[in-house]
KEKOLZA-594837 format. One line per 2 residues: number of its first residue (from 1); their letters; for each residue x, y, z of C-alpha. Coordinates in Angstrom, 2 decimals. Example, Ala and Ser with C-alpha at 12.3 -4.5 7.8 and 13.67 -1.06 7.14 Angstrom:
2
1> as> 12.30,-4.50,7.80; 13.67,-1.06,7.14
END
This chain:
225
1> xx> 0.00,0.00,0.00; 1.40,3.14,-1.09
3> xx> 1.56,5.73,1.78; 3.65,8.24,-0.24
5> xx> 0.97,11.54,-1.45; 2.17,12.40,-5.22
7> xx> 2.11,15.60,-7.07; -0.07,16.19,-10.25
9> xx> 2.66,15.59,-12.08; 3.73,12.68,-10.64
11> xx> 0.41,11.07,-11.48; 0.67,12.83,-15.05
13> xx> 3.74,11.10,-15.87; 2.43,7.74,-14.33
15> xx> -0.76,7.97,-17.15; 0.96,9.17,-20.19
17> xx> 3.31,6.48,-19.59; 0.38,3.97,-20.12
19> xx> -1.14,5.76,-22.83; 2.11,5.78,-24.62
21> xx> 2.42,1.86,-24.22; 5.34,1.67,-21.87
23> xx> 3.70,-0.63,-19.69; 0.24,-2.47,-18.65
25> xx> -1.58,-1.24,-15.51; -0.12,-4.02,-13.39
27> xx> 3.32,-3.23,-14.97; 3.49,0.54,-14.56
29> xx> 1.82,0.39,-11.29; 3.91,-2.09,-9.40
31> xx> 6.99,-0.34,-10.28; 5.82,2.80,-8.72
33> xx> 4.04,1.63,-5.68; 0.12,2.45,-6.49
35> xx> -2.82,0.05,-6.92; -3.43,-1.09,-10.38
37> xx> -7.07,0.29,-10.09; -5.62,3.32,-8.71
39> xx> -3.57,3.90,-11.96; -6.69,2.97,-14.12
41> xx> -8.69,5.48,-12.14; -5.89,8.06,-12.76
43> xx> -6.46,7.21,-16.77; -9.84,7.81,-17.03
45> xx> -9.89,10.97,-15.12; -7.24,12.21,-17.55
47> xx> -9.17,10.63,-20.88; -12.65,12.43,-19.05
49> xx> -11.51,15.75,-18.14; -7.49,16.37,-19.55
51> xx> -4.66,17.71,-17.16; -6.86,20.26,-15.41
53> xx> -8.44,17.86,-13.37; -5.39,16.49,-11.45
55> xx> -4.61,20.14,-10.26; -8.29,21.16,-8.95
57> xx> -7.78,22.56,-5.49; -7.42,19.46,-3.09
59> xx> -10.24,19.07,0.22; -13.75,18.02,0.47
61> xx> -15.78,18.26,-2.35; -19.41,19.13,-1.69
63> xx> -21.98,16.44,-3.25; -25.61,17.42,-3.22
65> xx> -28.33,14.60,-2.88; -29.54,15.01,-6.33
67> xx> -25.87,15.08,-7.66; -25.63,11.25,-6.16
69> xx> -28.91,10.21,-6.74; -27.56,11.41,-10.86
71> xx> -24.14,9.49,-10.37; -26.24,6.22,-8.91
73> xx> -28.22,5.79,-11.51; -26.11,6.38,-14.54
75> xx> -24.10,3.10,-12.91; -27.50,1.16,-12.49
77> xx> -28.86,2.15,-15.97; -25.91,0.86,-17.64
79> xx> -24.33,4.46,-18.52; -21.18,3.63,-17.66
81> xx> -19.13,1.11,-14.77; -18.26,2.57,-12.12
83> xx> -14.81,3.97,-12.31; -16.40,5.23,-16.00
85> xx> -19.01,7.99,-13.91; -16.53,8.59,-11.49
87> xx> -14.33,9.80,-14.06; -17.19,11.81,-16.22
89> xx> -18.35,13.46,-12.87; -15.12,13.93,-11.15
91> xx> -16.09,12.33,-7.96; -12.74,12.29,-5.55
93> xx> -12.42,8.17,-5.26; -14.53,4.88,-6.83
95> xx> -15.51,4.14,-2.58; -17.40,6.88,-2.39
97> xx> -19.51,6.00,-5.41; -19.78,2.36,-4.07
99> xx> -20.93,3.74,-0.43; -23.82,6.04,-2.45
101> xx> -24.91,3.07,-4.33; -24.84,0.81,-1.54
103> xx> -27.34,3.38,0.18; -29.19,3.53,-2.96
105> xx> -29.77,-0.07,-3.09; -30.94,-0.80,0.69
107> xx> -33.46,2.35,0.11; -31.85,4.13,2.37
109> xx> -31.76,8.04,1.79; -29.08,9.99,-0.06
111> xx> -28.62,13.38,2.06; -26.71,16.37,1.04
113> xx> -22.63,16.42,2.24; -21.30,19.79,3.87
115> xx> -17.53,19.47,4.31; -16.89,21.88,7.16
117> xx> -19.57,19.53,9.47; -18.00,18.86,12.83
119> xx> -16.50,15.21,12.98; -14.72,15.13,16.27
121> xx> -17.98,14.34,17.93; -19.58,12.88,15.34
123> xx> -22.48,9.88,17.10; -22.82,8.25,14.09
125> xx> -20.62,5.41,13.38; -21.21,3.21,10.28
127> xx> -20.26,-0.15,9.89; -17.17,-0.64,7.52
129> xx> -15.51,-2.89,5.07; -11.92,-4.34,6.21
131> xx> -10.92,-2.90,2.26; -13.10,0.61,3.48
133> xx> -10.87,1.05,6.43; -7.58,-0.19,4.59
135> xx> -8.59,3.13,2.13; -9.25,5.22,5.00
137> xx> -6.01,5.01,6.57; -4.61,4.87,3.24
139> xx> -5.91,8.60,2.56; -5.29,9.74,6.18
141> xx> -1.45,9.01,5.83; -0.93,10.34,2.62
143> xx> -2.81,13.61,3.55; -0.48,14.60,6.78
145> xx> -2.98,12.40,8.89; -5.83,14.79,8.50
147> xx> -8.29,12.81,10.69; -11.26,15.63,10.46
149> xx> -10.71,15.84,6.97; -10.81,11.85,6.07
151> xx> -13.41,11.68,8.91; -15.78,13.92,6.72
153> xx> -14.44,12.43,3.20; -15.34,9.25,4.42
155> xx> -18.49,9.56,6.79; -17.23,8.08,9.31
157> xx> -16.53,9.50,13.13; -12.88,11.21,14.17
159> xx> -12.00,8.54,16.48; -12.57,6.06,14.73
161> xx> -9.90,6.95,11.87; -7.78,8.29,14.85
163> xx> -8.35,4.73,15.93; -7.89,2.45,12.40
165> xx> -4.48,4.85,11.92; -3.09,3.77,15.08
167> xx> -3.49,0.41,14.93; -1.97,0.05,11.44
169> xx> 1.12,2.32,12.69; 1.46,-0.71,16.07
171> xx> 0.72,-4.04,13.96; -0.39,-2.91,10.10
173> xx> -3.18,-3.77,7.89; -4.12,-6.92,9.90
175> xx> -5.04,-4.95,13.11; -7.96,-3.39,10.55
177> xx> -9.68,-6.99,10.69; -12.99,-6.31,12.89
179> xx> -12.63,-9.31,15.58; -16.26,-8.59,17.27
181> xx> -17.88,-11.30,17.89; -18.30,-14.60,15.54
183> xx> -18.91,-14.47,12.00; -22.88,-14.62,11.66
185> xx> -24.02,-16.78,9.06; -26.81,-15.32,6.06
187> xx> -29.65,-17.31,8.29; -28.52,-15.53,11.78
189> xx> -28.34,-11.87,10.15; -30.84,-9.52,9.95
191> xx> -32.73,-8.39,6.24; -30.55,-5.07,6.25
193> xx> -27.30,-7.52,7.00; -28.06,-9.75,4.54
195> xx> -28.54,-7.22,1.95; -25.28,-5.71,2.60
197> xx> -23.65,-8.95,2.18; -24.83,-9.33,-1.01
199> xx> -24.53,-5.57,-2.30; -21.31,-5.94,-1.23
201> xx> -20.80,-9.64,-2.97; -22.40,-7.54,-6.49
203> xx> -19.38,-5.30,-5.77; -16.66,-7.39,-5.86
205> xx> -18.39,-9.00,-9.45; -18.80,-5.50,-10.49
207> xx> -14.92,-4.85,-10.18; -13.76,-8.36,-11.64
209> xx> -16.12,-7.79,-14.81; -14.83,-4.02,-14.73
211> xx> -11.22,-6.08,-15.02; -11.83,-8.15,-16.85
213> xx> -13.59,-5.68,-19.75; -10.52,-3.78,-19.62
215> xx> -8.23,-7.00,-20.18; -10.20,-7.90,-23.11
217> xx> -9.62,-4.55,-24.33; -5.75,-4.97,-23.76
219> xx> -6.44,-8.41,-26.09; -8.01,-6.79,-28.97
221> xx> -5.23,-3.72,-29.30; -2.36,-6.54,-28.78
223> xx> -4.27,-8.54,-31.67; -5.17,-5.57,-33.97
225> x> -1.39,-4.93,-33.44
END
């Protein structure tokens, strides 16, 4: 996990490097020390909206309701995959799309996102992924450990980031594991449980088909080579 924060044109470099064909995703990326979807995410922000984009003022974007509710539904109606509308709409990372659609799908209300609310006291406390708080600290350490700021980015409470951070920094990514409690199976869970489980099992075969169109892409260029 790369905890490094790079400059525009570090991340520039990184994507014309793959559009000039020095490299695959996997390639470029492992020799610089980002996530291969990271890199592809990087691409199609460039392809979407050109250098500009990587040198927008950096902090919390504000997202209205309607603005999600828009970005949901162009996934769901087949507009375009995920990283594909983050990209268009310049949303700041593919986990935040995943989190509104995730909402969407458990009809659960999309509300409106003011960046200067007050996290340090935050009440509400969300259940997370083990790959959501991997991300978290991810973003906290590369941005100067700005736990108010990934606290809001995120939705999540202050102390709990405060939290994830310092248990990576004493025993790493596998003090992120949540150990509460057994593993409930689908029959012992609740409906709202259950659906999570399952939204987030449609995730995971939402990124491998996402991977897997973009490897049969790589195919067809080597073979119209």
């Amino acid at each position: 996990m790369s905890k490094k924060k790079h400059s525009p044109e570090w991340m520039l470099a990184r994507v014309h490097e793959y559009l000039a064909g020095k490299g695959s995703y996997k390639s470029i990326a492992s020799a610089n020390g980002v996530g291969q979807m990271t890199l592809f995410a990087w691409v199609r922000k460039y392809q979407e909206q050109g250098e500009g984009a990587f040198y927008e003022a950096t902090g919390n974007k504000h997202y209205s309701k309607e603005f999600k509710i828009k970005c949901v539904e162009a996934v769901l109606s087949g507009e375009g995959s995920v990283d594909d509308i983050v990209a268009k709409y310049g949303i700041s990372a593919r986990s935040v799309l995943q989190r509104w659609i995730s909402v969407y799908n458990v009809n659960k209300k999309l509300k409106d996102y003011n960046p200067k609310r007050e996290v340090y006291m935050a009440e509400a406390r969300r259940k997370t992924t083990l790959e959501e708080r991997k991300e978290i600290v991810e973003y906290c350490i590369k941005h100067d450990r700005d736990y108010k700021g990934t606290a809001s980015k995120y939705d999540v409470s202050y102390s709990q980031v405060y939290t994830w951070v310092k248990k990576y920094d004493n025993q790493g990514e596998k003090a992120l594991a949540d150990k509460r409690g057994h593993h409930k199976t689908d029959e012992e869970v609740d409906e709202l449980e259950r659906l999570r489980r399952e939204n987030l099992h449609l995730k995971r075969q939402l990124e491998e088909k996402d991977m897997l169109v973009e490897l049969l892409k790589k195919v067809k260029e080597f073979e119209g080579m």
